[in-house]
N, C-alpha and C positions, 0 to 999 in steps of 0.2 A: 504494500500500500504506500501510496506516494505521502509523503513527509512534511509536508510545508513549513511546520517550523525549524526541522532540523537541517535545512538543504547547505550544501556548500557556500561561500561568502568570500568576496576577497579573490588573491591570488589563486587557490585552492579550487574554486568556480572556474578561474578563467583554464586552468591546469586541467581540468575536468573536461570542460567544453573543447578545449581543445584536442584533447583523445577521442569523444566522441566525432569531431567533426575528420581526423584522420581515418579512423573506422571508416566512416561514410566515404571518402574520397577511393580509399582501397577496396572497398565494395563499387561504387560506379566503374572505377577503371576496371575491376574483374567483369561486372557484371551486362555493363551499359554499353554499348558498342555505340550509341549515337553519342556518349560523353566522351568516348576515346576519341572519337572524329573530329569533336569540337575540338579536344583537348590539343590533338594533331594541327587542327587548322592554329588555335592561338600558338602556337610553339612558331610553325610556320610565319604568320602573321607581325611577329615582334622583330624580328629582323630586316623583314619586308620593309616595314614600318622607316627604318633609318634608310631605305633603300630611294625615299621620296625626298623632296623639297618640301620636307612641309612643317611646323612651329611644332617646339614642342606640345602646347596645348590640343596642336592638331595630333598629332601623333600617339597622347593619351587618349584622346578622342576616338583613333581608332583601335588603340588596342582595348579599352575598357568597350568599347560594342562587341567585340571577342566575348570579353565576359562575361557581357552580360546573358549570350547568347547561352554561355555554359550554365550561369545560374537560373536562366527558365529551364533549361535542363533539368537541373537539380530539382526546382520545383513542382515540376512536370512528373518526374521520376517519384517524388514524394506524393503525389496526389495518386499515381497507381497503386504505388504499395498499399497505400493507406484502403484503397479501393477493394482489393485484392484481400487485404485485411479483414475485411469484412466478409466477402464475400465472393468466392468465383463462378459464381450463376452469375448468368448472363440474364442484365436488367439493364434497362432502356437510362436510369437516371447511372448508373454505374458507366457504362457507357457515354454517357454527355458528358460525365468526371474527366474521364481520358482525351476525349476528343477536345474539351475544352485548355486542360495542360496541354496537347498537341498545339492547337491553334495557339497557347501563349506561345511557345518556343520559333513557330511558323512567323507572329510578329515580331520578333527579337530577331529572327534572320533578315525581317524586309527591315528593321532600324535598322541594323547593322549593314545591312548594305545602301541604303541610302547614303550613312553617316562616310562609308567609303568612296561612295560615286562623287557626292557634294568634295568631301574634300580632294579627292583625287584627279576631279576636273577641274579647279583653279588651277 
């Protein structure tokens, strides 16, 4: 049973969250083959990045739409499990679950590439 007044505090919380959040990275990259992809494009993408004329500011600009593309991922990913969680009968609102984390990650690719195009063609 969950704890609320006994829960970690301080450095100890952040030393915590931070194990649970490695966990989770080593499960996507085993598990998730569209977060490898991502992961493959941002690795790709940061070199690239100095390969342009473009401001620092611009250049944060496009490696954080990388990111961000990877953390609809994650949350994407999150909204299955949790789905799955529940239940793996196949139901109509279970289904709008997924489809709906799908279409986030689907807008995070059209930013991210817009934020590419705009800058890329100055």
């Amino acid at each position: 049973m969950f704890d609320n007044e006994n829960k970690p505090k301080g450095i100890k919380r952040i030393y915590l969250a931070s194990l649970n959040s490695t966990r989770a990275f080593k499960w996507l990259l085993k598990n998730e083959s569209a977060f490898r992809q991502e992961l493959l494009l941002f690795v790709l993408c940061i070199p690239l990045t100095f390969y342009f004329d473009v401001s620092p500011f611009e250049r944060t600009m496009l490696i954080l739409s990388i990111v961000f593309i990877m953390f609809t991922e994650v949350i994407n990913t999150a909204i299955e499990a949790v789905v799955d969680r529940i239940s793996l009968d196949i139901h109509p609102l279970s289904g709008l679950a997924k489809d709906l984390g799908s279409a986030a990650v689907l807008i995070s690719i059209v930013i991210a590439s817009c934020i590419w195009t705009v800058i890329l063609s100055n």
